[in-house]
VOPAGU-2260 file (C-alpha; in pm, 1 decimal, decimal comma):
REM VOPAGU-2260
SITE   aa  ch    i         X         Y         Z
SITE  UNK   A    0       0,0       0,0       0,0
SITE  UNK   A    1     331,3     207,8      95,8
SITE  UNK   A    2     434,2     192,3    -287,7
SITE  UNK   A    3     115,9     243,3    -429,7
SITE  UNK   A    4      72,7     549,8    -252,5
SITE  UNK   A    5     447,7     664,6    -316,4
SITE  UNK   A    6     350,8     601,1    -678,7
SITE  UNK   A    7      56,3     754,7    -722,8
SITE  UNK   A    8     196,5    1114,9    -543,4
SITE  UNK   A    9     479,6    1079,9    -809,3
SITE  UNK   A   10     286,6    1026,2   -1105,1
SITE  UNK   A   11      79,3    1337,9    -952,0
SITE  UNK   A   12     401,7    1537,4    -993,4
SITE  UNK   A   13     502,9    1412,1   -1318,8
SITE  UNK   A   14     130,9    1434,4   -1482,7
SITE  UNK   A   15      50,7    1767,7   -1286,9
SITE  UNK   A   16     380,8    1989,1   -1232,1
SITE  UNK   A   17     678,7    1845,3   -1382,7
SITE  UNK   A   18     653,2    1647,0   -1688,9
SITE  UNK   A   19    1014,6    1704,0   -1778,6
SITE  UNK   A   20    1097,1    1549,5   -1439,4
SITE  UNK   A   21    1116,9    1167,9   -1666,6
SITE  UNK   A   22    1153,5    1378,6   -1980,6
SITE  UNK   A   23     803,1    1363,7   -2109,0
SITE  UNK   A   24     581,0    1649,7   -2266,2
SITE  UNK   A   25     192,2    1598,0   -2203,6
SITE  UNK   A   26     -34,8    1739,2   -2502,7
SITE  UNK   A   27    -242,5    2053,2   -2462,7
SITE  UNK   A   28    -500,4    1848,9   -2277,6
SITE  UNK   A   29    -270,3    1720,3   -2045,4
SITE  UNK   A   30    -260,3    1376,1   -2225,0
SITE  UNK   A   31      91,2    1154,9   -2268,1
SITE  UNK   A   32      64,2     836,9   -2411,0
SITE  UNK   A   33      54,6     540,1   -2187,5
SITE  UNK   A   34     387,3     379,4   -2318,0
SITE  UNK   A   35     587,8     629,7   -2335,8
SITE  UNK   A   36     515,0     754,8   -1964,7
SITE  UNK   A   37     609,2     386,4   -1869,2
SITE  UNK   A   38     890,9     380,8   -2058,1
SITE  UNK   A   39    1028,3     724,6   -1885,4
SITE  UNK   A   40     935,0     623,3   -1547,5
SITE  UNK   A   41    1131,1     285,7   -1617,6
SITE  UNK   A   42    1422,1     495,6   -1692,2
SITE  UNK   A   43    1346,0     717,5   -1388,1
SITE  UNK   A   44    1435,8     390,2   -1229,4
SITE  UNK   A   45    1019,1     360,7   -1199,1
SITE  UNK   A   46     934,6      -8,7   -1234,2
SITE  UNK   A   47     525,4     -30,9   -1339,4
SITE  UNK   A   48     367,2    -243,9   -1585,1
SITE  UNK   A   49      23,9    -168,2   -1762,4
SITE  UNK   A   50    -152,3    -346,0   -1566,6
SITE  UNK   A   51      11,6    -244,2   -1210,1
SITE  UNK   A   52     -67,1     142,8   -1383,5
SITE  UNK   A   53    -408,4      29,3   -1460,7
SITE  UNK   A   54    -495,2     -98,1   -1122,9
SITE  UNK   A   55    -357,6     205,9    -948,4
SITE  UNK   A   56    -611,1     460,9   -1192,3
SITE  UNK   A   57    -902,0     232,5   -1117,1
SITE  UNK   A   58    -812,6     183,4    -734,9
SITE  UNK   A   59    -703,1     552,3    -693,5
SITE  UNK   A   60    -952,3     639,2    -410,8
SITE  UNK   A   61    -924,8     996,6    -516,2
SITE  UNK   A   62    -914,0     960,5    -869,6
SITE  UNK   A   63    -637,7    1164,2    -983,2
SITE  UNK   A   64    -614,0     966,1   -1306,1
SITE  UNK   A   65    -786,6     905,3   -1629,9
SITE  UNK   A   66    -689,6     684,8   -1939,2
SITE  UNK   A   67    -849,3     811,0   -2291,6
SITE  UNK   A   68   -1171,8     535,4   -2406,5
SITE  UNK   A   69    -897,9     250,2   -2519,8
SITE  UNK   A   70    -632,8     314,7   -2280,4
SITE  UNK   A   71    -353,4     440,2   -2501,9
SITE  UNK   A   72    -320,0     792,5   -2273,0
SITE  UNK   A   73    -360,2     905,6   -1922,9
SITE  UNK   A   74    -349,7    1241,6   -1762,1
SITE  UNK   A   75    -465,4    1368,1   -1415,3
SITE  UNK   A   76    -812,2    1463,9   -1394,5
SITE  UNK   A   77    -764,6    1821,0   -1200,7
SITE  UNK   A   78    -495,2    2046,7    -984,2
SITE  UNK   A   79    -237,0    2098,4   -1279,6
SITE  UNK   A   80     -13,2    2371,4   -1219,5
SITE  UNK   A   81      94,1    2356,4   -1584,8
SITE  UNK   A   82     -94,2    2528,4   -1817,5
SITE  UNK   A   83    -363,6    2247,5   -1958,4
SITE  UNK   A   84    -704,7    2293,1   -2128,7
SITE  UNK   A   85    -898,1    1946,2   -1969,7
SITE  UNK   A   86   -1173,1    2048,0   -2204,9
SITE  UNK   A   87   -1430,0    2061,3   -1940,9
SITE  UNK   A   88   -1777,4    2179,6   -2007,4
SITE  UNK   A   89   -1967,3    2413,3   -1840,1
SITE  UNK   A   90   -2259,6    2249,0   -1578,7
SITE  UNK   A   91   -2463,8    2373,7   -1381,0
SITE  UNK   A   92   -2341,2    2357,1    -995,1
SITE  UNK   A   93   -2535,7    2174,5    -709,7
SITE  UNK   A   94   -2676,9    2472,8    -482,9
SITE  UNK   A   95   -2449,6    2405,9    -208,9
SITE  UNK   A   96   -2067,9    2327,4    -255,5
SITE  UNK   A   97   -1821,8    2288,8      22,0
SITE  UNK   A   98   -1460,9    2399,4      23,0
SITE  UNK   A   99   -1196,7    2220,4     302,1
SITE  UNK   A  100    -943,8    2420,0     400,6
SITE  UNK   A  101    -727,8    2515,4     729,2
SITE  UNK   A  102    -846,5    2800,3    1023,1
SITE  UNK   A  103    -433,8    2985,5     915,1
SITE  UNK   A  104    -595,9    3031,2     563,7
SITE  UNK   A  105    -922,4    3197,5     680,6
SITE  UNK   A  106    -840,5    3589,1     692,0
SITE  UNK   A  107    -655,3    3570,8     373,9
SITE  UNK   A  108    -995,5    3435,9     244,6
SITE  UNK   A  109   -1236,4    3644,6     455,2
SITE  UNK   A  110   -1013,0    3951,6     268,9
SITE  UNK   A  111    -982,2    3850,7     -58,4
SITE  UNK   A  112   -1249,4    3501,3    -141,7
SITE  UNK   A  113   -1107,8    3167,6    -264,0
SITE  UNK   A  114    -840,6    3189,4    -477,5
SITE  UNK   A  115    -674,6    2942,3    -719,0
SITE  UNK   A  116    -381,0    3032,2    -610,8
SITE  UNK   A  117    -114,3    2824,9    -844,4
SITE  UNK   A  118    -370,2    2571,6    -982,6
SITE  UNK   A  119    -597,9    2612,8   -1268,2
SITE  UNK   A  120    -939,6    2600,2   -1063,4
SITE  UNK   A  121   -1048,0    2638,3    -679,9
SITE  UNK   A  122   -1157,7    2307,2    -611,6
SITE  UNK   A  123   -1472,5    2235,8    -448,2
SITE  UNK   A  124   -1674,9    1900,5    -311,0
SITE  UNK   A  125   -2017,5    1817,3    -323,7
SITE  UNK   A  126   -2017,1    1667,5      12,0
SITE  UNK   A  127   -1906,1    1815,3     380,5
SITE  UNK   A  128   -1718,6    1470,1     415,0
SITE  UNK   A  129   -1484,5    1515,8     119,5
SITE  UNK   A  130   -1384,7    1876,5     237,5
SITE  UNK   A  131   -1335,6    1807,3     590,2
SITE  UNK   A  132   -1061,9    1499,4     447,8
SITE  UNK   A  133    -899,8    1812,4     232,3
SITE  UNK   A  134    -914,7    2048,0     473,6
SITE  UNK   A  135    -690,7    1800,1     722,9
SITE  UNK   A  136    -440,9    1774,4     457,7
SITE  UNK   A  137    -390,8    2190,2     549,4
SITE  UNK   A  138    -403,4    2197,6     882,8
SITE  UNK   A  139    -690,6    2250,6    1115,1
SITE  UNK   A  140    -969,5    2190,5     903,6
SITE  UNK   A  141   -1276,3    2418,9     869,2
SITE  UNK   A  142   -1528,4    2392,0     580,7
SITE  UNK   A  143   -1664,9    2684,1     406,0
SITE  UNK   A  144   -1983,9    2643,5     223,7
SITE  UNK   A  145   -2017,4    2812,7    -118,0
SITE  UNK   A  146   -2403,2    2929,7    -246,0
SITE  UNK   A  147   -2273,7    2792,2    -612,1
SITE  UNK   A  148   -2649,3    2844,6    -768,0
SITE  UNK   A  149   -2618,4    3161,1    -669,6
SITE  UNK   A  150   -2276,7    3234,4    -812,9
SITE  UNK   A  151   -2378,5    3006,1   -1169,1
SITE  UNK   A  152   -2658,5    3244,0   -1171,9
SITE  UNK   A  153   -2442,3    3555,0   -1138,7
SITE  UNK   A  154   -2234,2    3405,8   -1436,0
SITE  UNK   A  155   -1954,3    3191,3   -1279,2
SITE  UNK   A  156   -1883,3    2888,7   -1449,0
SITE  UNK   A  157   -1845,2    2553,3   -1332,0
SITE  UNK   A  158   -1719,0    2287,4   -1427,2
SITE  UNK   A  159   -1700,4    1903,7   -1311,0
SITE  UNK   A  160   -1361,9    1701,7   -1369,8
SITE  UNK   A  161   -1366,6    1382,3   -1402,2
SITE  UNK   A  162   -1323,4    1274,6   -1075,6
SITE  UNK   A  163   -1648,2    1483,0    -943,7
SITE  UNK   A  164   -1440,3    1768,0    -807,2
SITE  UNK   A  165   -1636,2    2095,9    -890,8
SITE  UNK   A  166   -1423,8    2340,9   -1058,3
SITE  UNK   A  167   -1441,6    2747,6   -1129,7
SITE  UNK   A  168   -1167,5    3025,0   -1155,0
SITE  UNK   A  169   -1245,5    3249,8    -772,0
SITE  UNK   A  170   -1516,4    3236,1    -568,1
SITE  UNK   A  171   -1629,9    3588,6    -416,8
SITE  UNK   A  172   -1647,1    3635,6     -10,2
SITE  UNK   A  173   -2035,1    3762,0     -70,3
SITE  UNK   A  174   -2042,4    3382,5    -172,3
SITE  UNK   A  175   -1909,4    3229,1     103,9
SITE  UNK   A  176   -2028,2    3061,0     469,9
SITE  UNK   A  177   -1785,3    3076,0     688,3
SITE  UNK   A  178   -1852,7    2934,0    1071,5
SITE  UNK   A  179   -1619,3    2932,5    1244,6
């Protein structure tokens, strides 16, 4: 389980941040083909086969990954700090979203909103649960609630990756529930 996890936080790097890290380039989309990444990580001293990379997509409990229909590319499915179109299309947001995050980020957000920051998106979850596990990852956690109906019907966009994180560019304070 060690390894897998190990693995999977690598291949976050390499298919997020630093593609050049095993000398790969990922297509506008954030696509690289499946052989070649295997190949790279091999010589990154990486040892996965298809199916071991297969098994780690599917059993991902977060979902980071995505192969194309017939499994001949993979990219992550959100949180790229490289600059990616994911092709995403606008939806319409549930009316409540949640956003995890730590109490030592909370007046930079009661001043300014939530910010990307250096990702494409500010990621938000459909369910409390989900942001209280992100928020932990910060800190002390706190979850912020996010009136996302009333934002789509102010003009925000939304969008939903593939791994059913909700996705848009800022989210305004007059947006935001903060109890604290």
């Amino acid at each position: 389980m060690q390894n897998e996890i190990k693995i999977s936080k690598f291949l976050s790097l390499i298919l997020r941040h630093n593609p050049n890290k095993i000398g790969i380039t990922l297509d506008e989309n954030g696509w690289v083909k499946v052989d070649i990444l295997l190949e790279n990580l091999k010589k990154a001293n990486v040892y996965l086969s298809f199916d071991e990379l297969k098994e780690l997509v599917e059993n991902n409990n977060k979902k980071r990954f995505a192969f194309d229909g017939d499994f001949k590319k993979i990219r992550a499915s959100q949180g790229h700090s490289l600059e990616i179109d994911l092709d995403y299309q606008e939806q319409k947001p549930p009316d409540i979203l949640f956003h995890g995050t730590s109490t030592e980020h909370l007046k930079l957000i009661r001043s300014q909103g939530l910010n990307k920051m250096k990702r494409h998106h500010v990621h938000l979850s459909q369910d409390e649960t989900t942001a209280l596990q992100v928020g932990k990852r910060h800190g002390t956690p706190i979850i912020l609630k996010v009136n996302s109906i009333g934002m789509f019907n102010d003009g925000f966009a939304f969008y939903l990756s593939e791994n059913n994180v909700w996705l848009t560019e800022f989210v305004p304070i007059k947006y935001l529930q903060i109890d604290d």
